[in-house]
C-alpha positions as CSV (number, residue, x, y, z in Angstrom):
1,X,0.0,0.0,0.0
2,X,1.5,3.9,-0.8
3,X,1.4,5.9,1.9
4,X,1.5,8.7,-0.5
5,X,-2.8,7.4,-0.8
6,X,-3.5,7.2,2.3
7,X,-2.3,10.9,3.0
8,X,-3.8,12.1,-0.1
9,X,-7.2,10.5,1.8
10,X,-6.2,12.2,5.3
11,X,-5.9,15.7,2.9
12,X,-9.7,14.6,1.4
13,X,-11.1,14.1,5.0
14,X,-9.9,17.6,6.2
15,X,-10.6,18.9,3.2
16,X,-14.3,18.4,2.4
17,X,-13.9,18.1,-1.4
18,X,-11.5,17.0,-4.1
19,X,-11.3,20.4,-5.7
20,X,-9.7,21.7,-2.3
21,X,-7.6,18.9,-1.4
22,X,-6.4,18.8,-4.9
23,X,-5.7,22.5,-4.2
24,X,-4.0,21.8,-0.8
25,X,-2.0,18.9,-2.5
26,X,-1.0,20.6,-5.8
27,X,-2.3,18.2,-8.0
28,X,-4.8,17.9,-10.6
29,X,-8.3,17.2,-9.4
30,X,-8.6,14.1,-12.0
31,X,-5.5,12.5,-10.7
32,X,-6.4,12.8,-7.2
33,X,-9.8,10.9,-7.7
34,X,-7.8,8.3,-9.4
35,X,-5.7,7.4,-6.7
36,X,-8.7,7.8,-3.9
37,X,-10.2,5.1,-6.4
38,X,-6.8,3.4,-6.7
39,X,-6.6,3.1,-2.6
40,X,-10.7,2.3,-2.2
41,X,-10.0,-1.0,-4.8
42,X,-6.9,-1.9,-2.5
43,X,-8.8,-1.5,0.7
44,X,-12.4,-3.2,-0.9
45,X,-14.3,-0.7,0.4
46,X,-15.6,3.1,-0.5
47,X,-14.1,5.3,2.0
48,X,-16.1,8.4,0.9
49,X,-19.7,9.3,-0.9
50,X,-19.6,11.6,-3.2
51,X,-22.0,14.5,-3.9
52,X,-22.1,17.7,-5.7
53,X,-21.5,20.0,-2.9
54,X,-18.2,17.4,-1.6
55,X,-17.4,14.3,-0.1
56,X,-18.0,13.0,3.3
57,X,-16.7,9.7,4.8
58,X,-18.5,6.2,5.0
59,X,-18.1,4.4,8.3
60,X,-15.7,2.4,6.7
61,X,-13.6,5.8,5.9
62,X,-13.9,6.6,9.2
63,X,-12.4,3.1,11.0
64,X,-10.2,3.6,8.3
65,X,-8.8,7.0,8.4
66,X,-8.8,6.9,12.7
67,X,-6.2,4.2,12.2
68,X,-4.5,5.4,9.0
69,X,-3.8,9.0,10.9
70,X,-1.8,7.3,13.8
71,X,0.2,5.0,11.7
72,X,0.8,8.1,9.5
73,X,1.8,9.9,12.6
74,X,3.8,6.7,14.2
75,X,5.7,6.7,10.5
76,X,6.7,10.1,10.7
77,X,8.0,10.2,14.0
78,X,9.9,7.6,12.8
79,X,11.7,9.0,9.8
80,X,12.3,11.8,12.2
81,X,14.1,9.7,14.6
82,X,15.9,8.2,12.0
83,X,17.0,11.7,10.1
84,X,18.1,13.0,13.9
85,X,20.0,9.8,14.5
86,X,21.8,10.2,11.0
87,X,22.8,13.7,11.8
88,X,24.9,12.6,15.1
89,X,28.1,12.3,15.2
90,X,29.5,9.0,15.4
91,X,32.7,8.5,17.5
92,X,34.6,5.3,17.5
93,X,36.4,4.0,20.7
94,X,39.2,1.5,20.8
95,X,39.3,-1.5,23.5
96,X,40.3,-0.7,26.6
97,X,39.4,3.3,26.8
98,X,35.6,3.0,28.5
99,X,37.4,5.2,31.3
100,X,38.7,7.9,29.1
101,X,35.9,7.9,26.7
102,X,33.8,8.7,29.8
103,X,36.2,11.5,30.8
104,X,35.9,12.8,27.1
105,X,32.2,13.2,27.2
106,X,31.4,13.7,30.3
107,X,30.9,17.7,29.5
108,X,28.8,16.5,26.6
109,X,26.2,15.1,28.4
110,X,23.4,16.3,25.5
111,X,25.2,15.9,22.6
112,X,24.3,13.6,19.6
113,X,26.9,11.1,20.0
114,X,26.7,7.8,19.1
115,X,29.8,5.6,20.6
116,X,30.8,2.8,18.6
117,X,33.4,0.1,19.5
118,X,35.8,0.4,16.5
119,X,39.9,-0.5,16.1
120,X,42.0,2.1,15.7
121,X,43.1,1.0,12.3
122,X,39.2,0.7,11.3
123,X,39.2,3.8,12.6
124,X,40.9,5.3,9.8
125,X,39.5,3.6,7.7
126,X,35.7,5.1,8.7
127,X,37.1,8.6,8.9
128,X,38.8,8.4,5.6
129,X,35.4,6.8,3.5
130,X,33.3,9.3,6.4
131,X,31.3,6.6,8.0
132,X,33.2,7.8,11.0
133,X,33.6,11.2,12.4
134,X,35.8,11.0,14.8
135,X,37.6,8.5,17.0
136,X,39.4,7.7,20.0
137,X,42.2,5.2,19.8
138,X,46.1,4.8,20.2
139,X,48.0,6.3,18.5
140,X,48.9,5.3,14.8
141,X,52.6,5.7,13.1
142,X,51.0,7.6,10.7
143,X,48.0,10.0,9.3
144,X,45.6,9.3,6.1
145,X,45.4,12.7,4.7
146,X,42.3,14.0,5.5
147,X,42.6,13.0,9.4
148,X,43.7,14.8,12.3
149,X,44.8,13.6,15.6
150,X,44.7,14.9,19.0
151,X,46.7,13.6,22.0
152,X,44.4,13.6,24.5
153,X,46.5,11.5,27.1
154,X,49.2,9.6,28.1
155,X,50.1,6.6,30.2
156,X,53.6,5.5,31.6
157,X,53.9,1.6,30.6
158,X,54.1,-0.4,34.1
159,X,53.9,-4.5,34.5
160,X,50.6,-5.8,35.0
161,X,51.0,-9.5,36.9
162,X,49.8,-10.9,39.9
163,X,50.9,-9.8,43.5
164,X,52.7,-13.0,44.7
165,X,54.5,-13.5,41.6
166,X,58.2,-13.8,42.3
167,X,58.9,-10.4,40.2
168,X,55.7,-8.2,41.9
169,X,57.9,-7.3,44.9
170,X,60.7,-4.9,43.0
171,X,60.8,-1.9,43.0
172,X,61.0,-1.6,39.1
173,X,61.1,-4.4,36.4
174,X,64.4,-4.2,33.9
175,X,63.0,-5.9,31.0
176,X,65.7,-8.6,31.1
177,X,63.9,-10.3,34.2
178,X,60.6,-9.8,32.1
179,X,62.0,-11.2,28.9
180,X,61.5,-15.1,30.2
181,X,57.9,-14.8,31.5
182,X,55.1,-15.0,28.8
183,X,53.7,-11.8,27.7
184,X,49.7,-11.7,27.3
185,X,48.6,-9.0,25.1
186,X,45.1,-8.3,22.9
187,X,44.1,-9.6,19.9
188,X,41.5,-6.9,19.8
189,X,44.0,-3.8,19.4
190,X,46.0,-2.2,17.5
191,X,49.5,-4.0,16.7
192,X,51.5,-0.8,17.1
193,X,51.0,-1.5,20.8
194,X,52.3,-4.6,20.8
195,X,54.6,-3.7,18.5
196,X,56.1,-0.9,20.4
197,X,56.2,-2.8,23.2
198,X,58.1,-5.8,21.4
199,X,60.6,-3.2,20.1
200,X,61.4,-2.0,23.7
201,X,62.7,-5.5,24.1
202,X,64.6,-5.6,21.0
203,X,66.3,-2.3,21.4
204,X,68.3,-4.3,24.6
205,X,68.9,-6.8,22.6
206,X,66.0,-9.0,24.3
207,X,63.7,-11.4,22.8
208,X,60.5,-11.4,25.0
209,X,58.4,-14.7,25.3
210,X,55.0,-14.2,23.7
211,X,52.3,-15.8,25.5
212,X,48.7,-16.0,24.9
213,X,46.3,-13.6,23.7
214,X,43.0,-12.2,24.7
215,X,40.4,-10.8,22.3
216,X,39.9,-7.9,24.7
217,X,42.0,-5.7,27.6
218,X,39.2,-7.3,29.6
219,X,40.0,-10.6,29.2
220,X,43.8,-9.7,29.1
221,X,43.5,-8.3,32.7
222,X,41.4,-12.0,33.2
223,X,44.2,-14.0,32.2
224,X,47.1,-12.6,34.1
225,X,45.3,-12.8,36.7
226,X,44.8,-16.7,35.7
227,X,48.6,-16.4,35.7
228,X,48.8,-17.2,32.1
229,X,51.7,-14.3,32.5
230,X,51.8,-10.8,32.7
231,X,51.0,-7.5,30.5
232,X,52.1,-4.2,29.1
233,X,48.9,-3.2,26.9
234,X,46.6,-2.6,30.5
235,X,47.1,1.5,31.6
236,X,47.3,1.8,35.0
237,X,44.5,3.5,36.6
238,X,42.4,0.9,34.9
239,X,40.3,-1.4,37.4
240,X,42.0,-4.8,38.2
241,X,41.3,-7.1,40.6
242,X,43.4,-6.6,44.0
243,X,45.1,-10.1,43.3
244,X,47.0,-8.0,40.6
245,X,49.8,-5.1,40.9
246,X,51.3,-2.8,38.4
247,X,54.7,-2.7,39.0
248,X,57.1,0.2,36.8
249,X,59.7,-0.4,34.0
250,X,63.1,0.2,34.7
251,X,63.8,1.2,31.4
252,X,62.5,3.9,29.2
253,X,59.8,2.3,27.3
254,X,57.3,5.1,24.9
255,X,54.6,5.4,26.9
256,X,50.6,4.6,25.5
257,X,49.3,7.6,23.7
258,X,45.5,8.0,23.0
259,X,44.6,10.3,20.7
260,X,41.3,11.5,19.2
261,X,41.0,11.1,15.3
262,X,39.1,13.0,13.5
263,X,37.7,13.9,9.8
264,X,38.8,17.5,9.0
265,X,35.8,17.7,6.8
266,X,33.3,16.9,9.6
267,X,31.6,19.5,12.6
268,X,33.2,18.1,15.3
269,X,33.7,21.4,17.2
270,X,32.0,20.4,20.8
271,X,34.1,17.0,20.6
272,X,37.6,19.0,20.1
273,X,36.4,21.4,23.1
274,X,36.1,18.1,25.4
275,X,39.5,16.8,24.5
276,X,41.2,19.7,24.7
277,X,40.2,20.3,28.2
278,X,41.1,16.7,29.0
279,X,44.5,16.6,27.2
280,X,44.6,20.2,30.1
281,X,43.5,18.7,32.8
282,X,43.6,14.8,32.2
């Protein structure tokens, strides 16, 4: 069934006439009647009398039309929603930054944002085709043109393992006692962390043990404190169970950058506000 018909019927109703509702509609009177006699046919029933001073609904019109008008309505609100929805902007996060995203917007509290879980390397991807407006991920060796980035913070690299493991009581880790122990890192991001992290190693001339991997930090944090090892990839800050301890890195290691991404094309102007003030003030 059109729904063009059934408004053109809702116009009729209001209207009194053809001729008017014809007016109202900006069509020509003939083709109007047509597809009121078009819709009647598909329905089975008359939904108006006619007469020479107008037309006035049957009973069936009215049952009708008293439904017709709130699925109208209903239908409208709903291509409403959907426009509004389309014209929000839509911000991917990486694994593992729930409590920074939450820093981010938390002086957005109104603003159409829609958060999507999203890679940093889809990331780019999305901003560059403009499925994506912006993003919050780690931070990439490099920049498709057409995308900015923003550091918005940044986290010292400590040890993540469990408290009565033999290493958890120094002071700080050198990388030569980590080297031995199996290293759990995510599946789920970006391998420029894990890279950076395995170059640490190499630039001391270490070769670190890879251990498992986990398809989240989530599960990561899960699994260390399983003892299947211990991790880099987890900031600290983040939640972990009290059976865990992050313990520094003796030597210089680059620490995790986050960064916002964004399309230079898009209106992201409220989005760059909020990270700036939390690349300020953390």
């Amino acid at each position: 069934m059109d729904l063009r018909h059934i408004r053109y019927a809702i116009t009729i109703a209001r209207a009194g006439s053809l001729r008017r509702a014809a007016a109202v509609l900006h069509i020509a009177q003939p083709t109007l009647s047509e597809q009121l006699r078009a819709l009647e046919k598909e329905i089975g029933v008359e939904l108006f009398t006619r007469s020479s001073s107008g037309v006035r609904l049957t009973a069936a019109g009215e049952a009708f039309l008293a439904q017709a008008t709130v699925a109208v309505a209903a239908f409208e609100r709903a291509v409403a929603a959907a426009r509004r929805t389309d014209q929000c902007t839509r911000l991917g996060v990486a694994d593992g930054l729930g409590d920074v995203v939450a820093r981010l917007l938390s002086p957005l509290p109104d603003a159409p944002l829609r958060v999507a879980p999203m890679g940093t390397a889809e990331q780019l991807v999305s901003l560059m085709d403009g499925t994506l407006q912006a993003g919050l991920g780690y931070a990439p060796g490099s920049l498709p043109r057409g995308v900015a980035r923003m550091l918005v913070h940044r986290s010292p690299v400590r040890a993540l393992l469990p408290r009565d493991h033999r290493l958890a009581s120094r002071g700080r880790l050198p990388l030569a006692a980590l080297a031995a122990e199996p290293l759990v890192m995510p599946e789920s991001e970006a391998v420029a962390g894990a890279r950076r992290f395995l170059e640490a190693f190499v630039r001391h001339r270490l070769h670190p043990r890879l251990g498992a991997s986990g398809s989240t930090h989530e599960l990561v944090i899960a699994m260390v404190a399983d003892g299947a090892g211990y991790t880099l990839c987890v900031r600290e800050g983040t939640p972990v169970p009290e059976s865990l301890a992050f313990v520094p890195i003796a030597e210089d290691v680059p620490p995790i950058e986050i960064v916002l991404l964004w399309n230079r094309q898009a209106e992201v102007h409220d989005l760059l506000g909020a990270a700036r003030h939390l690349a300020r003030h953390g």
